[in-house]
C-alpha positions as CSV (number, residue, x, y, z in Angstrom):
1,X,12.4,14.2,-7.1
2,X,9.2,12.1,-5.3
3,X,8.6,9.1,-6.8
4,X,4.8,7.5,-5.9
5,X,4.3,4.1,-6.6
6,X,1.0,2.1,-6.3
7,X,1.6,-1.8,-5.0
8,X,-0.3,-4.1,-3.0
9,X,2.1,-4.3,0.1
10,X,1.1,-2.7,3.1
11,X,2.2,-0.1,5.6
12,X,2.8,-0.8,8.9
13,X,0.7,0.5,11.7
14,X,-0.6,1.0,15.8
15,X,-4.0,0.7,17.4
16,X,-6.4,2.4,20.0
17,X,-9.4,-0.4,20.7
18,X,-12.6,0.0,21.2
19,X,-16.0,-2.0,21.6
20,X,-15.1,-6.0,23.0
21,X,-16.7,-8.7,24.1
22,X,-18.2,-8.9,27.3
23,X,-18.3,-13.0,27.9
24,X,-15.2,-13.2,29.7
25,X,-14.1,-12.3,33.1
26,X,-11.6,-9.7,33.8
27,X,-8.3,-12.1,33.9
28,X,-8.8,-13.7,30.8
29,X,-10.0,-11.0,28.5
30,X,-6.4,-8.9,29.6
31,X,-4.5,-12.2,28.3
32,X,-6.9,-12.3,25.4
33,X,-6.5,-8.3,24.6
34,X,-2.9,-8.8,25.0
35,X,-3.1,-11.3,22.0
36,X,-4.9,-9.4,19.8
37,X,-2.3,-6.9,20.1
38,X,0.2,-8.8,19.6
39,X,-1.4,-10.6,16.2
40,X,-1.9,-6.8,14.6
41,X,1.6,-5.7,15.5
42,X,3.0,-9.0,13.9
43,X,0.9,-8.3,11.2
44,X,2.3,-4.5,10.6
45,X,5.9,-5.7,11.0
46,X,5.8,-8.6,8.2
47,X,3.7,-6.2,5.8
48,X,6.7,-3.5,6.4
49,X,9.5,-5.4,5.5
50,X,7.2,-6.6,2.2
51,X,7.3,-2.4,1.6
52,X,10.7,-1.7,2.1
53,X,11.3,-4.8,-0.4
54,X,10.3,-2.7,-3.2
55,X,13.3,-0.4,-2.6
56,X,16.1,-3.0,-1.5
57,X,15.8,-5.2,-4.6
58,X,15.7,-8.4,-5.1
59,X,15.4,-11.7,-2.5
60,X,11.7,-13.1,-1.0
61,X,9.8,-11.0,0.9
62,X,7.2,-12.8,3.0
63,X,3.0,-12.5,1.7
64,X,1.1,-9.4,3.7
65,X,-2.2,-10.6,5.6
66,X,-4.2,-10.4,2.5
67,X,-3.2,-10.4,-1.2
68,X,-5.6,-8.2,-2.1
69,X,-8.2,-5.2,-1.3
70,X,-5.1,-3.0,-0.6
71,X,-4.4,0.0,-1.6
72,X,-1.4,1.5,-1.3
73,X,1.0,4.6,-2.0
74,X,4.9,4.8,-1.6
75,X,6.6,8.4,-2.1
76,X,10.3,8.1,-2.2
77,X,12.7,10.8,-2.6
78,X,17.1,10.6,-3.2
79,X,19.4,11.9,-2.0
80,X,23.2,12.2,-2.2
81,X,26.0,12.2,0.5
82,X,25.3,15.7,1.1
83,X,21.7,16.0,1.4
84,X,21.0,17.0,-2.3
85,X,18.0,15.9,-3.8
86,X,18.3,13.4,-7.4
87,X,16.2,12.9,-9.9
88,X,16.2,9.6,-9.9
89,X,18.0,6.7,-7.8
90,X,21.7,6.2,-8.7
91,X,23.1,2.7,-7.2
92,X,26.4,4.3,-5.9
93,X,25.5,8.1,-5.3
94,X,22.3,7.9,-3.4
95,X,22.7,8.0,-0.5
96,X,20.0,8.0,1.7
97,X,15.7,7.3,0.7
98,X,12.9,9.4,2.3
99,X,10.4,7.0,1.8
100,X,6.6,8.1,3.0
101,X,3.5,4.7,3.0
102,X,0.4,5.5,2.9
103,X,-2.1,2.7,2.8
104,X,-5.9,1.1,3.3
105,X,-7.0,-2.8,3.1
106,X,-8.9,-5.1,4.6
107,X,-7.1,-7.9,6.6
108,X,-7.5,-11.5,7.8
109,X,-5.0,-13.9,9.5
110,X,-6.6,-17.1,10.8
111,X,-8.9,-16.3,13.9
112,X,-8.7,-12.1,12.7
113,X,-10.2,-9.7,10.6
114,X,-10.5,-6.4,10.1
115,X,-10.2,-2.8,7.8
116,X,-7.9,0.0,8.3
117,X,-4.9,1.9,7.2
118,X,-0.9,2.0,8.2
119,X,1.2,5.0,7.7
120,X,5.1,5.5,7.6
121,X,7.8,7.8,7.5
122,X,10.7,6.3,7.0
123,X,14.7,7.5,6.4
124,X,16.7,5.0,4.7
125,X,20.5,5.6,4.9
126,X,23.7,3.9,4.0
127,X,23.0,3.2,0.3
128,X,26.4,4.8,-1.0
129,X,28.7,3.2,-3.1
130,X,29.4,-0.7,-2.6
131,X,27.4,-0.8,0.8
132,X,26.7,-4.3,2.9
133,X,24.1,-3.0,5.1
134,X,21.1,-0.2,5.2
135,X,19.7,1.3,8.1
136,X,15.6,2.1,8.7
137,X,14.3,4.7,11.1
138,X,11.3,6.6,11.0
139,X,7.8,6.6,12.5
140,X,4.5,5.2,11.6
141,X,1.0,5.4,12.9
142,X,-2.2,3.5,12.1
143,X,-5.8,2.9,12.5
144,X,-8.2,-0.6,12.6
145,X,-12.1,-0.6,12.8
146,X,-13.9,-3.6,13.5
147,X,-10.4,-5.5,14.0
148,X,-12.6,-9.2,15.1
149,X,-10.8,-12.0,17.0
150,X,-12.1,-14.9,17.9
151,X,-10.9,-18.1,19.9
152,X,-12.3,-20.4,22.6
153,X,-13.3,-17.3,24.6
154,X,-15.4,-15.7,22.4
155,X,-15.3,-13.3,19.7
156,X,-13.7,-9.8,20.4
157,X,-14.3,-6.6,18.0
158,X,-12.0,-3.1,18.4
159,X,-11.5,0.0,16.2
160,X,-7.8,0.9,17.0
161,X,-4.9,3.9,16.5
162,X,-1.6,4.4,17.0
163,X,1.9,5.1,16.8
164,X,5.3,3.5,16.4
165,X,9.0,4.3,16.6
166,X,11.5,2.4,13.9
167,X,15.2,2.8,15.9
168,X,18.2,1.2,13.7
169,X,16.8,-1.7,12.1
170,X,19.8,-2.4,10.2
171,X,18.7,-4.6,6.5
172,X,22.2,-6.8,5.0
173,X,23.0,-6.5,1.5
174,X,22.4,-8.0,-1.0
175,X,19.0,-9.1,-0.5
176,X,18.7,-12.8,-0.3
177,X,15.8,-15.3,1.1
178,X,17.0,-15.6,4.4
179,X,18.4,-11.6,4.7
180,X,16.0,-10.7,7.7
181,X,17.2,-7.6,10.0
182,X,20.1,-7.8,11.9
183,X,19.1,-5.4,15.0
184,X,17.0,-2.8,16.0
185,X,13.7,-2.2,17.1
186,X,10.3,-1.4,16.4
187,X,8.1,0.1,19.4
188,X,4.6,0.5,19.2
189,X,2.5,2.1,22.2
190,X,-1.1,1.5,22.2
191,X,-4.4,2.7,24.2
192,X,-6.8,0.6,24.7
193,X,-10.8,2.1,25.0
194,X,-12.7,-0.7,26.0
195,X,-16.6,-0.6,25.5
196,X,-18.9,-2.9,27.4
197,X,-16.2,-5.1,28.8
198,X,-15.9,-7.3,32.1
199,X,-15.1,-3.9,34.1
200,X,-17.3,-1.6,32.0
201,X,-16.1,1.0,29.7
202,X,-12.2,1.5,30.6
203,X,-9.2,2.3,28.9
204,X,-6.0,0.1,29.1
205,X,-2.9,0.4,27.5
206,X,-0.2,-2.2,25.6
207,X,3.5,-1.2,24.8
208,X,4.8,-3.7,21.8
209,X,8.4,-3.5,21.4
210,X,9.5,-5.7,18.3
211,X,13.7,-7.0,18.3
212,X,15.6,-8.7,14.9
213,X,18.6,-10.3,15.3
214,X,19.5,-11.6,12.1
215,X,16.9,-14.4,11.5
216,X,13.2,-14.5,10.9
217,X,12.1,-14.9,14.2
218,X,11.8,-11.6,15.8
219,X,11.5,-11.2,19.6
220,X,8.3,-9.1,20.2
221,X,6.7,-8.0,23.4
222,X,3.5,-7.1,24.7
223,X,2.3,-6.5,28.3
224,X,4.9,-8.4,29.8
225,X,4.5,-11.4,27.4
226,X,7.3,-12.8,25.5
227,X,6.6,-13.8,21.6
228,X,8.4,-14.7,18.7
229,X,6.9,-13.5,15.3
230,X,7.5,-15.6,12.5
231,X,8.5,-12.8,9.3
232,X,8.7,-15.4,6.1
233,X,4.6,-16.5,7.4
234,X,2.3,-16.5,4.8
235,X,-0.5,-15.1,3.6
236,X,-3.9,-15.2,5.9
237,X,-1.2,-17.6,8.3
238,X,-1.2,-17.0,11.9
239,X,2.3,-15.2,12.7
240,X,3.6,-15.9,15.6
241,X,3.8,-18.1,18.9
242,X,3.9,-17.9,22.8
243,X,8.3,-18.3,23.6
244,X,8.5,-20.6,26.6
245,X,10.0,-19.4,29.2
């Protein structure tokens, strides 16, 4: 039996960019466009563990980018230990979730902005009986118009797409305030059609690849950059930071 849910959480989500800023030269709008990458990818990832929340029960699950103008709906479906659809959730004899996001808001962290909507498909297993951990895979895609960045080199504006893998991110339970992912990764590939910038109209391409190990710093990567997202940020916060090498 599908269950659809309406909430204000938020799906998570990949880009294709187009239309930027043409004030920079070629060196420092690839670092910038590697940044504005990175801060919607950060974004998707915090909103999806907000999503998953719903489902796990209990603990604190850290503010999307905006608390409101979202819309979003969540179609889950049960199933017991032999693949046989329930009615309705049982805590011992489910045992896995099909859970399906579909959402639109507007967003704005810090320096960003933008409107779009994140889509997932995700499988949830390992719910049966007394269980201490549940796994996540699935895929997602998304889409951003007039995502807007803007630091000490200007002001950047993209409409984006995209699509992500979720491999084994393996949730503890019970969920508690600091129960972030123990492993797994989420890897998002992105293509980049820039309009009007320092080489003309060209398209580039970013490959994110986001890594949990237990805590709420997550090891995410973007054009050969190394950051660490920051999953308990808050709302409208910037959400994550340059690791030093």
């Amino acid at each position: 039996m599908k269950h659809r849910v309406q909430s204000e959480a938020v799906a998570l989500g990949l880009l294709v960019l187009a239309a930027c800023s043409d004030t920079v030269g070629p060196d420092a709008f690839e670092d910038s466009l590697t940044l504005d990458v990175a801060m919607i990818a950060a974004d998707a990832v915090i909103d999806e563990f907000g999503d998953i929340g719903l489902l796990f029960g209990g603990g604190a699950f850290p503010a999307p980018s905006q608390a409101s103008t979202r819309t979003v709906t969540h179609t889950a479906t049960f199933f017991d230990a032999d693949g046989n659809e329930q009615e309705a959730r049982d805590p011992l004899t489910t045992a896995s979730i099909h859970l399906v996001i579909e959402s639109t808001q507007e967003f704005s962290r810090d320096s960003w902005s933008g409107t779009g909507t994140r889509s997932r498909d995700l499988m949830i297993t390992g719910l049966e009986g007394e269980e201490t951990t549940r796994t996540v895979n699935g895929t997602g895609s998304g889409s951003v118009t007039r995502s807007q960045h803007t630091d000490a080199d200007g002001t950047r504006t993209y409409d984006m797409s995209s699509t992500s893998v979720i491999e084994d991110v393996i949730h503890p339970v019970p969920r508690t305030d600091d129960a972030w992912p123990l492993s797994g990764t989420i890897t998002r590939d992105v293509t980049i059609n820039v309009i009007n910038g320092p080489d003309g109209d060209v398209t580039k391409s970013r490959t994110v690849v986001i890594a949990f190990d237990g805590t709420s710093l997550a090891t995410m990567t973007v054009g050969g950059e190394t950051f660490e997202v920051d999953m308990s940020t808050r709302s409208g916060r910037h959400p994550f930071r340059k690791r030093d090498k």
